[in-house]
C-alpha positions as CSV (number, residue, x, y, z in Angstrom):
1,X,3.2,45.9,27.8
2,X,6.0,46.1,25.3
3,X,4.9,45.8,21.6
4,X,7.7,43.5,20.9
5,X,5.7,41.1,23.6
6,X,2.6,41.7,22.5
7,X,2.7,41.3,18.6
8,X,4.3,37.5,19.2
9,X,1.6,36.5,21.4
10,X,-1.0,38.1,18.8
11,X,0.2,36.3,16.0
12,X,0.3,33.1,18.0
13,X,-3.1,33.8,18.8
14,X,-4.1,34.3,15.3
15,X,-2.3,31.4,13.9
16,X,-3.7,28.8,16.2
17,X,-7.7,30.3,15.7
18,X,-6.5,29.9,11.5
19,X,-5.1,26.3,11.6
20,X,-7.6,25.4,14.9
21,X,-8.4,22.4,12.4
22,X,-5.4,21.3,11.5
23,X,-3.8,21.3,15.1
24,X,-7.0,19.3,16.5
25,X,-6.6,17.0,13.2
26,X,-2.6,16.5,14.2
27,X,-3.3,15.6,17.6
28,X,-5.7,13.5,17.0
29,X,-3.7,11.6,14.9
30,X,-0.7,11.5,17.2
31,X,-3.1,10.1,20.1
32,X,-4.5,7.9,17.5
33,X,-0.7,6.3,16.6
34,X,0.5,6.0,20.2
35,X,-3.1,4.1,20.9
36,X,-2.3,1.8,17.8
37,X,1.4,1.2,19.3
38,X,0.3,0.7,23.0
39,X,-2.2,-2.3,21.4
40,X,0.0,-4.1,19.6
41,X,2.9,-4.3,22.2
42,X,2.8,-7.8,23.5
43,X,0.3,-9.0,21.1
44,X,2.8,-11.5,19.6
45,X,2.5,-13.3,15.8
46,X,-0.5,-14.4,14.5
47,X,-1.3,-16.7,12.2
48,X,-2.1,-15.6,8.4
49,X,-5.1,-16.8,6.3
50,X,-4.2,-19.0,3.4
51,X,-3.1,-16.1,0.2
52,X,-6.3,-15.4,-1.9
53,X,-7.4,-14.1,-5.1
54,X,-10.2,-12.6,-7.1
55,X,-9.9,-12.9,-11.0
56,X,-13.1,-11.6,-11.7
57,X,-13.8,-14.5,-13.7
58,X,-17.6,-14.7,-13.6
59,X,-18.7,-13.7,-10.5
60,X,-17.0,-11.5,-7.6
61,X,-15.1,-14.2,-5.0
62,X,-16.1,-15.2,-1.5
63,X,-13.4,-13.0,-0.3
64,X,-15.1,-9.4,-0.6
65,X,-17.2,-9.8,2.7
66,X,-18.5,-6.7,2.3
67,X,-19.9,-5.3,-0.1
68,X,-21.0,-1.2,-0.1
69,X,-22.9,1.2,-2.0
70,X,-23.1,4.7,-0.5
71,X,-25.7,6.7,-1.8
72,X,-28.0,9.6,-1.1
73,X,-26.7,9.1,2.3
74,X,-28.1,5.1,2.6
75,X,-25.9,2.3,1.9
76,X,-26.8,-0.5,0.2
77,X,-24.7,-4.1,-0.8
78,X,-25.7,-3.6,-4.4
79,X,-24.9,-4.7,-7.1
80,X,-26.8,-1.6,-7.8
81,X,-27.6,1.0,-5.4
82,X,-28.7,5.1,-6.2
83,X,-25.9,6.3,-8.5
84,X,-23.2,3.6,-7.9
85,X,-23.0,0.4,-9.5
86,X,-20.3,-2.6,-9.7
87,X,-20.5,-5.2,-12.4
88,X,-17.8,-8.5,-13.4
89,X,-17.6,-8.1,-16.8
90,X,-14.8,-9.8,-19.3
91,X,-12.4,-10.4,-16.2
92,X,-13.0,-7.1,-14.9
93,X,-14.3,-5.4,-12.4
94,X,-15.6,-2.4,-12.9
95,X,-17.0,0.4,-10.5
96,X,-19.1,2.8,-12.0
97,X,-21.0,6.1,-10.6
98,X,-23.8,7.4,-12.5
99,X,-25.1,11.3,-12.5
100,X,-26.9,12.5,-10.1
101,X,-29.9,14.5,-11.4
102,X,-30.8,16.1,-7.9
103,X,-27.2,16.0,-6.7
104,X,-27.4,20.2,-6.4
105,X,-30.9,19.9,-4.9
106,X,-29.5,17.4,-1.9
107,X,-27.7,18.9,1.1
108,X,-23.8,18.0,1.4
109,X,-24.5,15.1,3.5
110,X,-26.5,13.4,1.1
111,X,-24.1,14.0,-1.4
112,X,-21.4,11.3,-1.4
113,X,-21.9,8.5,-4.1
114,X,-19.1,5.4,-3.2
115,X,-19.1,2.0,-4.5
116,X,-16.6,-0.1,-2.5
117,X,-15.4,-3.6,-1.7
118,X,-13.9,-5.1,1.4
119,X,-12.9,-8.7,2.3
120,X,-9.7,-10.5,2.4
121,X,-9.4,-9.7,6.4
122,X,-7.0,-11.3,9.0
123,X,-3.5,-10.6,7.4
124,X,-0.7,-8.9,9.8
125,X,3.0,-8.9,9.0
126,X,5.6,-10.4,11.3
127,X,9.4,-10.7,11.9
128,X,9.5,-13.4,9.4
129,X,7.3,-12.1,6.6
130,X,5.5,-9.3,4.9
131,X,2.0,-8.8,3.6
132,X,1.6,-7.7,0.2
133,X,-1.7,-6.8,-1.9
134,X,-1.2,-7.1,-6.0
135,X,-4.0,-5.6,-8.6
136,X,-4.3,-4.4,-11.4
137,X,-5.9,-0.8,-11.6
138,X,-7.2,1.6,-14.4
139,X,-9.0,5.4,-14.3
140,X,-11.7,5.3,-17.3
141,X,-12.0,8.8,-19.2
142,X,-13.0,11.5,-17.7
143,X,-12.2,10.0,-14.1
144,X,-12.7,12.3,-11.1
145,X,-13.1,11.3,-7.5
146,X,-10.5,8.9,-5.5
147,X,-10.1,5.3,-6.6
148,X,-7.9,2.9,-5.0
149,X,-6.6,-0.2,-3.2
150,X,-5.3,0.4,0.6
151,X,-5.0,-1.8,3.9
152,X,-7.1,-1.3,6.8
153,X,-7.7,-2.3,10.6
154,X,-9.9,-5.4,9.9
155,X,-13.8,-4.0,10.7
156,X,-13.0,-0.7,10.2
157,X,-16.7,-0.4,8.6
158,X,-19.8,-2.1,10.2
159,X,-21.1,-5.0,8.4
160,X,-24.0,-2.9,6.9
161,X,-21.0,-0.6,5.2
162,X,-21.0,2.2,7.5
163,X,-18.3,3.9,9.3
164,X,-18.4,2.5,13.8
165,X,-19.9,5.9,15.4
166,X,-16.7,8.4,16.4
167,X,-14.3,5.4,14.8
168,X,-11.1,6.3,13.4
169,X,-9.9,5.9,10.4
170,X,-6.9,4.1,9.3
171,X,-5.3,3.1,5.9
172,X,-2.3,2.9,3.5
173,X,-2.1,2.2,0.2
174,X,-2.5,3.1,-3.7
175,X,-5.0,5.9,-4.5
176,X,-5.8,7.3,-7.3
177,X,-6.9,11.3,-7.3
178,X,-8.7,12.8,-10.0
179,X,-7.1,15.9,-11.8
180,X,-9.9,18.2,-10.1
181,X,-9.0,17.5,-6.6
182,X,-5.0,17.2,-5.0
183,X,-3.9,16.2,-1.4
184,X,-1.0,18.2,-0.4
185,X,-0.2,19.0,-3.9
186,X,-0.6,15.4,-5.4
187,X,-2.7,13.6,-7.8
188,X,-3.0,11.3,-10.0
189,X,-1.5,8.0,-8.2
190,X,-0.4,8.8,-4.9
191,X,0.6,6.8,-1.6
192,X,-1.9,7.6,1.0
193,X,-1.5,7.2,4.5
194,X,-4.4,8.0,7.2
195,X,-4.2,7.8,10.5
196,X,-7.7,9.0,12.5
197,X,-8.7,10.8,9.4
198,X,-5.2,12.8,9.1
199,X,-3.9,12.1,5.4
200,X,-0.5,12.2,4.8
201,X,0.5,11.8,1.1
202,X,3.7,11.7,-1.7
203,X,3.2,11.3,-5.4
204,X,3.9,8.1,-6.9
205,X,5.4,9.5,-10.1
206,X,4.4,10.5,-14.1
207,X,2.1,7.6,-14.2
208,X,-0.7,7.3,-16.6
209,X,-3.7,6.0,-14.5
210,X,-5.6,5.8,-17.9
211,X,-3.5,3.2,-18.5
212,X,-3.4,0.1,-17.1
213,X,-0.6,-0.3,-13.9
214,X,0.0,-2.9,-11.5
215,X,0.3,-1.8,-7.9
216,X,1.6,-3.5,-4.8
217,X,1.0,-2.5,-1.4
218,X,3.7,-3.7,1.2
219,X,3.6,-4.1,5.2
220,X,6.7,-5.2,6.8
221,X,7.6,-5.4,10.3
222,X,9.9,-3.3,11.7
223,X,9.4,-3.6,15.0
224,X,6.2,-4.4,18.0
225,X,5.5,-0.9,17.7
226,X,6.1,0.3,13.9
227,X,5.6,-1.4,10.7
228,X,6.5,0.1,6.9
229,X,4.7,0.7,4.2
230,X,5.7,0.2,0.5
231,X,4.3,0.7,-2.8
232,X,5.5,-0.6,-5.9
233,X,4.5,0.2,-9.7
234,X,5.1,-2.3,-12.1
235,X,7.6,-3.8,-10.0
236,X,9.9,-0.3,-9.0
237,X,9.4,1.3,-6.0
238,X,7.8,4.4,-5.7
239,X,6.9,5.3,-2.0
240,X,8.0,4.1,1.8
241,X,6.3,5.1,4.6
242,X,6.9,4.1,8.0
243,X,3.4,3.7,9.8
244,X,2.0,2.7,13.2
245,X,1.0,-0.5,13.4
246,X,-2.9,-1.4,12.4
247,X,-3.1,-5.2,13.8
248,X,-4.7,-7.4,11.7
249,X,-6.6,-6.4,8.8
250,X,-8.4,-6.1,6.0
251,X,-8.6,-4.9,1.9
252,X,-10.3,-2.2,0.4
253,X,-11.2,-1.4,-3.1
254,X,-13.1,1.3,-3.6
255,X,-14.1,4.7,-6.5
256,X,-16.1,7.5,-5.1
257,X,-17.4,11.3,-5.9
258,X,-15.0,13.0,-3.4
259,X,-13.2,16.7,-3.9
260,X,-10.1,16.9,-2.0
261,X,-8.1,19.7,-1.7
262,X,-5.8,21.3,1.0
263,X,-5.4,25.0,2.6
264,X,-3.3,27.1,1.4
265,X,0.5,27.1,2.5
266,X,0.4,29.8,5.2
267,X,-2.5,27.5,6.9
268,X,-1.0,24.0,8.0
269,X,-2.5,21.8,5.0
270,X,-6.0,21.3,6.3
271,X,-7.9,19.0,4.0
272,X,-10.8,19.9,2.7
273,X,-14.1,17.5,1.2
274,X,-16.7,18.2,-0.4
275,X,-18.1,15.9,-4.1
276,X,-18.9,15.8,-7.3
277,X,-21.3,15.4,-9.2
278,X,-20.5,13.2,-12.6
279,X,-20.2,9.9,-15.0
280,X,-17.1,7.8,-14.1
281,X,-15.8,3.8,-14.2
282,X,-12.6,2.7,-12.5
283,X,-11.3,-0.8,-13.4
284,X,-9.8,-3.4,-11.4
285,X,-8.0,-6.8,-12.4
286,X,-7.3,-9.8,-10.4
287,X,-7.0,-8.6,-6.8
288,X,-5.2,-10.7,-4.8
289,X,-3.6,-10.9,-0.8
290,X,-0.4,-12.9,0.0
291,X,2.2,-13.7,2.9
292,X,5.3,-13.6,1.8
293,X,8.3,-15.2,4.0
294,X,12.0,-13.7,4.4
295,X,14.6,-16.2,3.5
């Protein structure tokens, strides 16, 4: 065998064993969009719920359905669960995570702290309109983790919080990264797509998420078998990304403990997880869902 055939195919063979992950994790990802496609073709427009809001007035709004604390690897609906706590205070909502004191004593799985929120369900965009989620978001000090607002497929988690057994798991939206952790290079505020767990990601610019920042996430229709997704920052644009399309679904709020990070660039950007361990708060401001009609 001529070396010129044989160092090639070794190399081949090396790279796929490296980036095994990452190829299984693209795949998946590309089955996972064509399934999404296939779905909606022929499923024709749907009606929209009536456009809602939460302004954190008193108490948290009818809207948030579900309602999740993940801790020590139970869930519970809170207000207070293990580490993670979410509280209405002064037109506010707040989602805190408190320190673990036997966080390095637990194995990994028992490690993720989450508080999250999930409601406003049954939205899809259409020829004639898009759907468009508005808050207001701020990182407290010392903010690590992922914090954000993002559209799902509507029941992507079970009614008791947890993730459907082998489910996938799609999103886009707003996240916010802590400085710890980065996703292709990003963090801070970021636009996030996921499509059966596979991230993609692009930064959303110099923003200050210790400040105050209004976000908008977008769906419009392109077509039966593509929508697009657009993020806006105080009213300028800041990402586009075309997506499959998800059906009908559902908002997410949520602030966790989780450490991203991605391989390194000779390895095809596998992500990485593991958490940390800390004292944050992550502040939200009148959430709200709406349809809004092309002229």
């Amino acid at each position: 065998m001529k070396p010129v055939v044989l160092i090639p195919s070794l190399f081949i063979v090396m790279f796929m064993t490296i980036n095994y992950q990452a190829i299984l994790g693209l795949i998946g990802a590309k089955i996972e969009a064509w399934r999404l496609r296939e779905n909606a073709a022929g499923m024709g427009v749907l009606d929209n719920p009536p456009d809602a809001a939460d302004s954190f007035e008193n108490v948290l709004s009818n809207a948030w359905e579900t309602r999740v604390i993940n801790g020590s690897g139970m869930v519970n609906p809170g207000p207070e669960f293990s580490s993670g706590k979410f509280e209405v205070k002064d037109g506010s909502l707040f989602l805190y995570l408190r320190r673990d004191p036997d966080f390095e004593n637990k194995p990994p799985s028992k490690r993720y702290n989450n508080v999250a929120l999930i409601g406003f369900r049954g939205y899809t965009p259409a020829p004639d309109r898009d759907i468009v989620a508005r808050a207001n978001m701020q990182a407290g000090a010392g903010f690590f983790g992922t914090a954000g607002i993002v559209f799902e497929p509507v029941h992507t988690l079970q009614q008791d919080g947890a993730f459907r057994p082998s489910a996938p798991f799609n999103m886009f939206g707003a996240s916010i990264i802590g400085p710890e952790s980065e996703i292709y290079g990003n963090s801070g505020a970021v636009c996030s797509l996921a499509v059966n767990w596979w991230p993609s990601a692009s930064s959303l610019g110099d923003i200050d998420v210790y400040e105050p920042h209004t976000y908008e996430v977008r769906l419009q229709w392109l077509s039966e078998r593509s929508w697009l997704g657009v993020i806006t920052v105080d009213g300028t644009e800041r990402c586009r990304m075309e997506l499959p399309p998800f059906g009908p679904v559902e908002l997410q709020i949520w602030s966790d403990g989780y450490f991203l990070s991605t391989s390194p660039w000779w390895k095809l950007h596998t992500p990485r997880i593991s958490f940390r361990n800390g004292e944050k708060y992550f502040r939200f401001d009148a959430v709200e869902v709406r349809t809004e009609y092309h002229q």
